[in-house]
C-alpha positions, -999 to 999 in steps of 0.1 A, spaced: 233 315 392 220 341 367 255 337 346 254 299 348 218 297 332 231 321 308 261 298 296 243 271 297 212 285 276 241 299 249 256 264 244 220 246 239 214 271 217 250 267 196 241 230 198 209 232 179 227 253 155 254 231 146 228 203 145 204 223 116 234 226 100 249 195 100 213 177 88 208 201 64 242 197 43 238 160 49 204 154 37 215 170 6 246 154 4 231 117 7 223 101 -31 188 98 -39 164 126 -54 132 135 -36 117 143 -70 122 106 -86 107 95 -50 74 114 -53 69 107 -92 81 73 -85 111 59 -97 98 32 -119 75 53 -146 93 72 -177 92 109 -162 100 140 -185 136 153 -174 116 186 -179 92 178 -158 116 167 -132 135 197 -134 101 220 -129 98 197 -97 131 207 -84 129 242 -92 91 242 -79 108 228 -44 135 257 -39 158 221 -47 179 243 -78 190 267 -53 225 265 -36 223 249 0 229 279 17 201 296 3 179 266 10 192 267 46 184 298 52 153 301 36 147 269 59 160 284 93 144 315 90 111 294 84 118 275 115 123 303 134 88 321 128 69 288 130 71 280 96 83 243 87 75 239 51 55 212 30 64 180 28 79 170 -9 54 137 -9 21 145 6 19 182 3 11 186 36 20 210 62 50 198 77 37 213 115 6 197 108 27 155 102 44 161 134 14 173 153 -1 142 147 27 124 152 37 136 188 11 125 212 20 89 202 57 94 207 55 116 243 34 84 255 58 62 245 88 80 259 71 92 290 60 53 294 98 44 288 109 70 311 92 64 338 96 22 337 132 22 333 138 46 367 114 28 384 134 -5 376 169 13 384 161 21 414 145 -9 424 172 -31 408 200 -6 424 183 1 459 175 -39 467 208 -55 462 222 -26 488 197 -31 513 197 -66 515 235 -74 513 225 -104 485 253 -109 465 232 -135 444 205 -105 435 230 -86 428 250 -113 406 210 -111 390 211 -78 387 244 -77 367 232 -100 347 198 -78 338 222 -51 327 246 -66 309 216 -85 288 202 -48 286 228 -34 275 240 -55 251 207 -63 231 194 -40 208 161 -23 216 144 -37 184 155 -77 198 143 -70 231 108 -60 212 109 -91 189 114 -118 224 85 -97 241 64 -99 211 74 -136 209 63 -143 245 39 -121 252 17 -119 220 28 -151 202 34 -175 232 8 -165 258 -15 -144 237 -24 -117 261 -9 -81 248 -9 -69 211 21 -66 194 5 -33 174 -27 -14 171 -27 19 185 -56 41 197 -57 76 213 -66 73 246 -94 98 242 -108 69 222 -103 38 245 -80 43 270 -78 10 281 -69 -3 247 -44 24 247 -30 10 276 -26 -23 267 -12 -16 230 14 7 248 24 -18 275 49 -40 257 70 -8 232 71 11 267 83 -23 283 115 -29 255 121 10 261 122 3 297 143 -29 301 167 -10 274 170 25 294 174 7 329 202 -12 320 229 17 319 214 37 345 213 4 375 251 2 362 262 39 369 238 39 403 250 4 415 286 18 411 272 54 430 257 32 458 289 14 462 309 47 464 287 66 490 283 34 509 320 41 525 319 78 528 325 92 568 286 103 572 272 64 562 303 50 588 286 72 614 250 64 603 258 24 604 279 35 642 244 51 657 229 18 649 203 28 624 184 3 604 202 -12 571 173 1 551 172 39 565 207 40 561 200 35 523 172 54 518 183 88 538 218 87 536 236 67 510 204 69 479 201 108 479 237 115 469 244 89 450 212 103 432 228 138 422 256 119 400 231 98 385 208 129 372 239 133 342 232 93 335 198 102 332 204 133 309 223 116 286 201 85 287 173 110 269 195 105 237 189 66 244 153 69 245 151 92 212 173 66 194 155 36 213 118 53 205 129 51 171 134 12 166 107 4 192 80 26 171 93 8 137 90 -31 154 54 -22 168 39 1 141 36 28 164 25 61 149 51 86 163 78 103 150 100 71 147 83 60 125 77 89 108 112 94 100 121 58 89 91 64 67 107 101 55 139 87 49 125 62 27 110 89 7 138 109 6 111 141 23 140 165 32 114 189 48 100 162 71 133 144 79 154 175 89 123 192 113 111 157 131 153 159 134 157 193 149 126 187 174 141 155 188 175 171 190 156 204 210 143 178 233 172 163 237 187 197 248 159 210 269 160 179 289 199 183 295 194 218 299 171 210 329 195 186 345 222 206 345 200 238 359 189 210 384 226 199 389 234 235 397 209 236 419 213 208 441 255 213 440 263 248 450 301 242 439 293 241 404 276 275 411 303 286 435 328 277 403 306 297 375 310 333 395 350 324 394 353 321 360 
C-alpha cells in the first residue's frame, strides 16, 4: 500500500509540473501586453515608459528565468503581485476562495444527491417511464452548457416567479440566510450539470451488478426489491462510480467558472475571466495552478480510496 501511495503521490506531483509549465509558456505566448492593459490601451504612453514597466515586472527576462523565478516563489509561499492592482497575489485569492468552496461544495453535494436519487429510483421501482425520465434529465444535462442552464433558472426563477436572486452575494458570517438564498440557484445549474454524467455511468453500473451471481441469489432468498438495491447491487456499483466522480471534479472547476461569470459570484471564476481580460499573468497562472492542485488532490483521494476499497489494485502494485 505504502508503494501505491508513493506512485500515485509522484504522478500528481509530475502533473502539477507539467501544468505550471504549460500555463506559464502559454500565458506568454498569447498576444496582448499586460503593460498596455494596466496603462490602458487607449492614452498615448511613452515607449520608454512602457519598457520601464516591462523591465520593472521581470517581463524583459527570458521565460525560463521568469519561470523559475515564479516556481521557486510558489514553492516558499510566495505568489507575486498582481501587474493591475498591485496587490498581493495570496491576498486576491484569499478573498476569492470562500465564495468558490461554497459554490463547489453546494454543487457537489446537489448533483450526488440527485444521482443517486435519479439512479437508485428507476432500479427499485422497475418504471421504465422514470427511467425513460431520467434519460431524458441526462441527456438535457449533458448537452446544455452550464451557463444556459443558469440563464433558464434565472429566467424562471428570478424573472418569472420572483422568488431567488439571480446575484448578490454575502458572507454567511454576515447574513447567512441571504447567503443561502443568493447561493441556491449557481449551486442548482452546478448541480443539474454535474449529475447528468454521473446518473449515466451509475444507471449503466446498476444495470451491470443487477445480474451478477450474488443479486440472483439475493432476489432467490426472497429479499425485498428495495434491500436488494440498497445492500447488494448500490455498494459495488458505487466503487466504479468513485472514478466518474473524480473526474467529474474537472467538470465542477470548469462549470464553477461559467456559473460564477452568469451570477456575479465573487470566486475564482470570476476572478480569472476578469485576469484574463487584463492580461494579469501573475493572477491568471496561480488561481490556475490552485484549481489544477485541487483537481489532483481530489483524484489523488479517489484513487487512495479506490485502493482502498479494491484490494486487487493493491494486490497488482506489490507485482509490479
Amino acid at each position: 500500500m505504502i508503494r501505491y501511495v508513493l506512485r500515485r503521490l509522484g504522478v500528481s506531483a509530475l502533473m502539477l509540473l507539467l501544468v505550471s509549465i504549460l500555463i506559464f509558456v502559454v500565458l506568454r505566448l498569447l498576444p496582448g501586453d499586460p503593460t498596455v492593459a494596466r496603462v490602458g490601451a487607449a492614452q498615448n504612453v511613452d515607449p520608454a515608459a512602457l519598457a520601464a514597466l516591462r523591465a520593472e515586472l521581470g517581463l524583459d527576462d527570458p521565460i525560463p528565468v521568469q519561470y523559475w523565478q515564479w516556481i521557486i516563489g510558489v514553492l516558499h509561499g510566495e505568489l507575486g503581485r498582481s501587474y493591475f492592482s498591485q496587490f498581493e497575489v495570496e491576498e486576491i485569492i484569499g478573498q476569492r476562495l470562500l465564495p468558490t468552496f461554497e459554490l463547489t461544495l453546494a454543487g457537489m453535494v446537489l448533483a450526488v444527491l440527485l444521482a443517486l436519487a435519479l439512479s437508485v429510483l428507476p432500479t427499485v421501482l422497475r418504471s421504465r417511464g422514470l427511467g425513460r425520465l431520467v434519460d431524458g434529465y441526462t441527456t438535457l444535462g449533458m448537452a446544455a452548457p452550464p451557463f444556459v442552464l443558469g440563464i433558464v433558472l434565472v429566467a424562471i426563477f428570478s424573472v418569472r416567479i420572483g422568488i431567488l436572486p439571480n446575484e448578490g452575494y454575502v458572507a454567511p458570517a454576515e447574513n447567512l440566510l441571504t447567503n443561502l438564498r443568493a447561493l441556491l440557484l449557481p449551486a442548482l445549474t452546478l448541480g443539474i450539470a454535474l449529475s447528468a454524467p454521473l446518473i449515466r455511468y451509475l444507471r449503466a453500473e446498476l444495470s451491470e451488478v443487477e445480474g451478477a451471481r450474488h443479486v440472483r441469489t439475493a432476489v432467490g432468498k426472497g429479499l425485498r426489491r428495495r434491500v436488494v438495491v440498497l445492500r447488494h447491487i448500490l455498494p459495488n456499483a458505487m466503487l466504479p462510480a468513485l472514478t466518474s466522480l473524480g473526474i467529474t471534479t474537472g467538470a465542477v472547476l470548469s462549470g464553477a467558472v461559467a456559473v460564477e461569470y452568469v451570477f456575479r459570484w465573487p470566486g475564482l471564476g470570476s476572478l480569472l475571466v476578469d485576469s484574463v481580460y487584463k492580461r494579469d499573468y501573475a493572477v491568471i497562472q496561480s488561481t490556475v495552478l490552485l484549481l489544477a492542485a485541487v483537481f489532483v488532490l481530489v483524484n489523488l483521494l479517489v484513487d487512495l480510496l479506490y485502493g482502498v476499497l479494491d484490494p486487487r489494485l493493491r494486490v497488482g502494485e506489490a507485482r509490479r
